[in-house]
C-alpha positions in Angstrom: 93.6 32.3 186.8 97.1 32.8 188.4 95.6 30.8 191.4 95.5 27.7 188.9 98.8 28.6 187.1 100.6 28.3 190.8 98.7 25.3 191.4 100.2 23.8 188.4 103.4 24.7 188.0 104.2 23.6 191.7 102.6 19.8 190.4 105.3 20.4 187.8 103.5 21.5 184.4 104.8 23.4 181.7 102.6 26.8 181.8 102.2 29.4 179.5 99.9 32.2 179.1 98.7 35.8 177.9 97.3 38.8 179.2 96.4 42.4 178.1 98.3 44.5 180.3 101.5 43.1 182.8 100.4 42.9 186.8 102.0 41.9 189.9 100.3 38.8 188.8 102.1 38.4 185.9 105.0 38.3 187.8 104.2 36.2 190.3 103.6 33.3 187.7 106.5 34.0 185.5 108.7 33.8 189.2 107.6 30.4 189.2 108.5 29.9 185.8 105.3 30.7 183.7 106.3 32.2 180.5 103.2 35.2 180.0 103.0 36.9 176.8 101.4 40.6 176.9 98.7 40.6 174.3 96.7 38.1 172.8 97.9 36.7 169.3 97.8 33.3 168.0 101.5 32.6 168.1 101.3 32.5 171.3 99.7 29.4 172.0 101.5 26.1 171.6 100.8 23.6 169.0 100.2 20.6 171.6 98.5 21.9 175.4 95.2 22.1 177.0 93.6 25.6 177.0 92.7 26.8 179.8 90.3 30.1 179.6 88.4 32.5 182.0 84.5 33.7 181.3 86.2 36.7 179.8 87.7 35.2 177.0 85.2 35.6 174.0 85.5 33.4 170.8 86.8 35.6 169.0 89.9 35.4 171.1 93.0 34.6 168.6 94.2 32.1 170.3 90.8 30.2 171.2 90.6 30.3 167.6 93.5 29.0 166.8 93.2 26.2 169.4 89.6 25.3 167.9 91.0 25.0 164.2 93.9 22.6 165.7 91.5 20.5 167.8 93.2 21.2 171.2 91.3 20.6 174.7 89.8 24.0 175.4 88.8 24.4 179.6 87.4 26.6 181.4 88.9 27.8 184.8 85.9 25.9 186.5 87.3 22.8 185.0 90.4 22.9 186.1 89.4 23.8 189.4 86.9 21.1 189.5 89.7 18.3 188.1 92.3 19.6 190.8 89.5 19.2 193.7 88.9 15.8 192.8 92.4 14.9 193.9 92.5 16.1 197.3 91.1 14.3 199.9 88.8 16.6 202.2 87.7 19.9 200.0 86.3 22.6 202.0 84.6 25.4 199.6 83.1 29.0 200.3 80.6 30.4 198.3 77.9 33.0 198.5 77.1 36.1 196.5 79.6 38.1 198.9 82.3 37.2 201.4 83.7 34.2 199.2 87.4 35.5 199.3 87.7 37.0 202.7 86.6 33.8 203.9 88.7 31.0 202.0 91.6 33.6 202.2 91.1 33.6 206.3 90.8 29.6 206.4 93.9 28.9 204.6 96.1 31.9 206.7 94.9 30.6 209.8 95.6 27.1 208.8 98.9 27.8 207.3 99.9 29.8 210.3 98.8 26.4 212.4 101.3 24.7 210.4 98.5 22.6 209.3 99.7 22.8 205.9 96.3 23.0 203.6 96.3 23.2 199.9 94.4 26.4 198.1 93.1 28.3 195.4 91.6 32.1 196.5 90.9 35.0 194.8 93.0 37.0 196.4 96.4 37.3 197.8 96.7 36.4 201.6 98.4 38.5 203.8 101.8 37.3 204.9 102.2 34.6 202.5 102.0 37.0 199.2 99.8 34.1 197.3 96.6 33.6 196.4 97.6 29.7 195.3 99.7 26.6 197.3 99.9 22.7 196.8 100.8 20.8 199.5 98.7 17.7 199.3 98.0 17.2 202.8 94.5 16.7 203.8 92.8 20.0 203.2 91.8 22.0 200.1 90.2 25.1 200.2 88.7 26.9 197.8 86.5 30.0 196.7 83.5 29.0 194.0 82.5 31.8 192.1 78.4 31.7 191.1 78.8 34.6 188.9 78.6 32.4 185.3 76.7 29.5 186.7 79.8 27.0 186.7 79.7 26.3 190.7 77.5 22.9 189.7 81.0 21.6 188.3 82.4 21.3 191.9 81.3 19.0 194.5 82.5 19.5 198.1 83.0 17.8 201.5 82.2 20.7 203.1 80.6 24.1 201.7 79.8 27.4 203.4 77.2 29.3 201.8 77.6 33.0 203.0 74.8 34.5 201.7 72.6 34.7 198.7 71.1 37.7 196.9 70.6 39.1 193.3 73.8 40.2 191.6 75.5 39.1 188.0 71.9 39.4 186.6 73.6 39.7 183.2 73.7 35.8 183.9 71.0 35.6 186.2 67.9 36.4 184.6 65.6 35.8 187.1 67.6 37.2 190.1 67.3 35.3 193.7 65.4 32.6 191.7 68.1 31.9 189.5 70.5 31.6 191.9 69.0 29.2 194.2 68.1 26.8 191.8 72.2 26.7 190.6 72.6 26.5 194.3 70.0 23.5 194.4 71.8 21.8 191.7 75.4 22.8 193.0 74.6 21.3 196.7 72.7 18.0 195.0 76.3 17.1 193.9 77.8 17.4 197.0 80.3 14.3 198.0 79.3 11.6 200.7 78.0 12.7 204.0 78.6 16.1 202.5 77.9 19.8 205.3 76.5 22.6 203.9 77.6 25.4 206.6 74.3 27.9 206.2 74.2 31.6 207.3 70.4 31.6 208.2 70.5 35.3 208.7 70.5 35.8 205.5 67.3 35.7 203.4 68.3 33.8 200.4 69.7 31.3 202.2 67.1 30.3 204.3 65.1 29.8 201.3 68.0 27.0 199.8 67.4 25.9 203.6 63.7 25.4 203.5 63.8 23.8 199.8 66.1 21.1 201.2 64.3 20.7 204.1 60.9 20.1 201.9 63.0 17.8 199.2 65.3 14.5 200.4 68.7 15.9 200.0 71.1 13.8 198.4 74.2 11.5 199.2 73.3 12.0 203.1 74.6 15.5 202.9 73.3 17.5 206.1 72.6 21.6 207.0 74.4 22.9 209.9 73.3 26.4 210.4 74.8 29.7 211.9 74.0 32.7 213.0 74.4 36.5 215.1 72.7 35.6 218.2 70.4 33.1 216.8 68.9 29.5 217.4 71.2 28.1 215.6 74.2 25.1 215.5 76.5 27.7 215.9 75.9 31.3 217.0 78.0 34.2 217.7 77.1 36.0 221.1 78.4 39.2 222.9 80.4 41.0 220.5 82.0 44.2 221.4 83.5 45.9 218.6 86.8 47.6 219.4 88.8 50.4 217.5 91.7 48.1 217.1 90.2 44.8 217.6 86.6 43.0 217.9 85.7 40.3 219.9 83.1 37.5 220.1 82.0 34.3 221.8 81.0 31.2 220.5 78.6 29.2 220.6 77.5 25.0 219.5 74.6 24.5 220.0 73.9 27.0 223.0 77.4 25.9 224.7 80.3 28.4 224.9 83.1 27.0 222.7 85.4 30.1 222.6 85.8 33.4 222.6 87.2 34.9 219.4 89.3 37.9 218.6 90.1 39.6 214.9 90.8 42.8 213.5 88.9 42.9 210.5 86.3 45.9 210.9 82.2 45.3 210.8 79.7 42.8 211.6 80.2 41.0 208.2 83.5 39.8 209.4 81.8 38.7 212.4 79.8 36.4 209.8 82.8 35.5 208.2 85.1 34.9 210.9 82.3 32.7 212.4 81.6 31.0 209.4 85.6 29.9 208.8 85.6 28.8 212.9 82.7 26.5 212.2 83.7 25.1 209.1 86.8 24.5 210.5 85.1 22.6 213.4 82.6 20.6 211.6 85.9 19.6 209.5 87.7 17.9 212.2 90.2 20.3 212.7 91.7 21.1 216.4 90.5 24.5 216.5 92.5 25.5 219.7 95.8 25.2 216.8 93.7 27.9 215.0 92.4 30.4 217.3 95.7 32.6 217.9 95.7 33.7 214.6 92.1 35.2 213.8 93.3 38.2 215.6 96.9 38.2 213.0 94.7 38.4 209.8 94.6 41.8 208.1 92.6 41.1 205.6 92.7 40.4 201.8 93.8 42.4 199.1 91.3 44.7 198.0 88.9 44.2 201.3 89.5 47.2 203.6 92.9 47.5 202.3 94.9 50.7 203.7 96.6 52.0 200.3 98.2 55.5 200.8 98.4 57.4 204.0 100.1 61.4 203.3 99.6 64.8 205.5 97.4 63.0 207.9 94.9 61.5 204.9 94.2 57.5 204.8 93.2 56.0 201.6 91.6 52.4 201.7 90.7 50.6 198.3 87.9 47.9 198.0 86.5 45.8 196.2 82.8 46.2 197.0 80.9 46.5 193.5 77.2 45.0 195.3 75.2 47.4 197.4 75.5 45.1 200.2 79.2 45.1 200.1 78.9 48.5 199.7 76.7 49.1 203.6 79.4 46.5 204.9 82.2 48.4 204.2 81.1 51.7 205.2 79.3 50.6 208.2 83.0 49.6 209.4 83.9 52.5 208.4 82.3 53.7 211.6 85.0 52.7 214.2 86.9 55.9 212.9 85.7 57.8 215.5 85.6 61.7 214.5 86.9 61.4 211.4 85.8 62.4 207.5 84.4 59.7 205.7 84.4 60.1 202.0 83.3 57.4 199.6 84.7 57.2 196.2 82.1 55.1 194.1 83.0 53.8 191.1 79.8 51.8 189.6 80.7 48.0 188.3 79.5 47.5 185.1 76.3 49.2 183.4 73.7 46.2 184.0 74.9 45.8 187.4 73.8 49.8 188.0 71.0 49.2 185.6 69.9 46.2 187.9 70.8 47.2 191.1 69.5 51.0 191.0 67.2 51.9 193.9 69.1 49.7 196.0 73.0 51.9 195.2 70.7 54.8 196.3 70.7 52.8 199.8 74.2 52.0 200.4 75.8 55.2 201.2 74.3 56.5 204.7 77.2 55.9 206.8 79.5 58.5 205.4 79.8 62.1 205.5 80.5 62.4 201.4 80.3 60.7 198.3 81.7 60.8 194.9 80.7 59.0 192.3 83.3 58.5 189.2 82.5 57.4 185.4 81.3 53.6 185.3 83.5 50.8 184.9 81.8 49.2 181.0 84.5 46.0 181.9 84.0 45.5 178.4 79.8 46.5 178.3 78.3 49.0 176.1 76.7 52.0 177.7 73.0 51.9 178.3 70.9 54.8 177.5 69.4 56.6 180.7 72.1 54.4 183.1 75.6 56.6 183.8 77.0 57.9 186.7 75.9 61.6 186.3 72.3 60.8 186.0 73.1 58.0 189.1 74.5 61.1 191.0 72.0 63.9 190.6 69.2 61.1 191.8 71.2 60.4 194.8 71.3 64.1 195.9 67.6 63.9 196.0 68.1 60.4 198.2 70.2 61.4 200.7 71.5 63.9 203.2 75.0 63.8 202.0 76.8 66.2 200.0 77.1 64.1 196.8 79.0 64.6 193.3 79.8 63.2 190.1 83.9 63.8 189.1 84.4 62.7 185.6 87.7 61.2 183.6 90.1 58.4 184.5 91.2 57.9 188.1 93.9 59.9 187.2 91.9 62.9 186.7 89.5 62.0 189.5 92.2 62.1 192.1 93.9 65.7 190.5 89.9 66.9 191.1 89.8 65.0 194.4 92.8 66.3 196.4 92.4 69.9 196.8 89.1 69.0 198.9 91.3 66.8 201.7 91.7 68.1 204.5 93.9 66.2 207.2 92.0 63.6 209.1 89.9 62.9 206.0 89.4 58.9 205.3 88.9 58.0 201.8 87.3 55.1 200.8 87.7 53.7 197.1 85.1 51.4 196.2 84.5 49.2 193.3 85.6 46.5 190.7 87.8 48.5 188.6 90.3 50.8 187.7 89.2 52.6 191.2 91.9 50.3 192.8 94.6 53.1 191.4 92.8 55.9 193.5 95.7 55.7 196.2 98.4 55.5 194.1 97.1 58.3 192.0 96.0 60.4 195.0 100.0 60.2 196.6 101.2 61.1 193.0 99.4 64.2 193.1 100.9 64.8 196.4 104.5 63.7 195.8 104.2 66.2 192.8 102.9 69.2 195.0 105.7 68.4 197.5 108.2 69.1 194.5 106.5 72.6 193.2 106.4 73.3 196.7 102.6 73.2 196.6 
């Protein structure tokens, strides 16, 4: 949502807004001349605009209400973001059930840092430029589309990658990896003209969008171009040697060498997505020699393997992984620490999600030496009988060869519980959707105040 406000207010609209609590986000709108209530109330809203709303925002909102009784426009975020991509020229989108910000984030840094001047809306703020939003009206737009509530049908692309598909937001999806491809179906029938759909074939769910296209004519001339980890496929990544500061890989089109590619983003998913950004790039007509140099000068997004708090030789990281897989990703990057404590602080997403997802949380914590799992994050939910973390925990001590154990309370409390365990050397890994992003600030409070007792 902040994303769009940027967008607008640098196009020169009058923006205003609320939220329930103030953010850095917040501020970074109100910089640019947003005016941002705190709290949602009806006099907030002005008596002649277009409302623009997120999937959060329930009727019962005040000032949905109110715009409903005086007949005003009421969007949602999908809408706008659909009506601004229908004004730029070539739209390049990224989408998949996981990878969606790295991804767009990485394409418009290393674009931006080319000079090459693209236009964006991410979910996250990119390194170095301390956005998540820009207008330039050049050529390019780039863009992360969010599947979660079904609206990715509303865009329609020159150019989409599709990361990877697997059962998540079953609150929405109802019948899981089925679900999802057939709004994938209808999402890549709308494509533009001589539309590219960028496939990760080494992924299960998308090879089955793959082989439904390839069974069915696919519309307005739109064409697959696959790739892969050491696959046959249009474009492959080959002889990748993973390095404690930085990782390297070649490329490959259609089995001849293009480049060799370096980055510092951890694991083999940002192999995937670093591959995935190169290509798309590529098959977008962009000169990817101006590119290359700066693959290896991204950090990363906020809230992907971000390093948050760093006291008596202790590193805290925060992320955002809330999906099992995203959960293995991170901790199997976790990996190039070599002889150090890893210690995962879980904090489940959302009681369907843990509901849905079950058996395979009990999976996703192998490569670590510890976990902790903290009270779940309802993000406005109602418990579920039988589904909470304690219950979650005492199963996973049956799982797994890891000392495990459930901390209960706010983050606050967590980390007061947490720090008398750390040892230096220890790397603690926050992960989740929620209020788990304070773990590192929390953590260095209780530090800062030990310092001061002399503790």
């Amino acid at each position: 949502m902040s994303g769009l406000a940027k967008y607008l207010l640098q196009n020169g609209f009058e923006v205003s807004g609320s939220d329930i609590s103030d953010s850095k986000y917040v501020k970074s709108v109100r910089d640019l001349g947003a005016t941002v209530y705190i709290g949602h109330d009806e006099s907030n809203l002005p008596e002649n605009c277009t409302v623009i709303a997120s999937t959060a925002i329930k009727d019962s909102n005040p000032e949905i209400q109110k715009a409903k009784r005086l007949g005003l426009p009421i969007w949602h975020r999908s809408d706008l973001l659909a009506e601004i991509s229908r004004n730029e020229e070539f739209f390049i989108g990224y989408s998949g059930t996981h990878g969606k910000t790295t991804t767009s984030g990485l394409c418009s840094y290393v674009m931006g840092k080319a000079g090459l001047k693209p236009s964006y809306v991410v979910g996250g703020i990119i390194p170095d430029f301390n956005t998540n939003a820009d207008c330039s009206h050049k050529k390019y737009f780039i863009a992360e589309l969010d599947e979660s509530d079904g609206t990715i049908v509303k865009y329609s692309p020159n150019l989409v990658v599709v990361n990877n598909l697997e059962p998540d937001h079953l609150d929405f999806y109802k019948n899981g990896l089925e679900s999802i491809l057939e709004t994938f179906e209808k999402f890549i029938s709308n494509m533009r003209e001589n539309g590219i759909i960028l496939a990760n074939t080494d992924n299960d769910g998308v090879k089955l969008l793959v082989k439904y296209f390839s069974e069915h004519e696919l519309g307005h001339n739109a064409k697959f171009v696959t790739y892969s980890i050491g696959g046959n496929t249009d474009y492959c990544a080959k002889n990748i040697n993973y390095g404690e500061e930085f990782t390297t890989f070649d490329i490959y089109y259609k089995n001849e060498f293009q480049t060799t590619l370096k980055i510092c983003l951890k694991g083999v998913h940002n192999v995937y997505n670093s591959l995935a950004v190169w290509a798309s790039l590529k098959e977008a007509g962009v000169d990817t020699s101006c590119v290359n140099p700066y693959f290896a000068d991204f950090t990363g997004m906020g809230r992907r393997f971000q390093k948050v708090s760093e006291f008596n030789g202790i590193t805290i990281y925060d992320d955002y992984a809330h999906h099992p897989t995203e959960i293995k990703a991170t901790l199997s990057a976790s990996k190039s620490f070599k002889d150090r404590n890893v210690i995962a602080v879980f904090q489940p997403h959302r009681y369907t999600r843990l509901q849905n997802l079950w058996n395979e949380f009990m999976e996703a914590f192998s490569s670590v030496d510890r976990v902790v799992v903290t009270d779940v994050y309802a993000a406005s939910e109602t418990p579920i009988e039988g589904v909470n973390s304690e219950i979650f925990t005492n199963e996973l001590k049956e799982k797994i060869e890891i000392p495990c154990e459930y901390i209960q309370g706010s983050i606050s409390e967590v980390a007061k519980k947490l720090f008398p365990t750390l040892k230096s050397g220890d790397i603690v890994i926050g992960l989740g959707a929620g209020s788990i992003t304070n773990l590192g600030k929390e953590l260095l409070q209780v530090n800062n105040e030990r310092v001061k007792v002399g503790n």
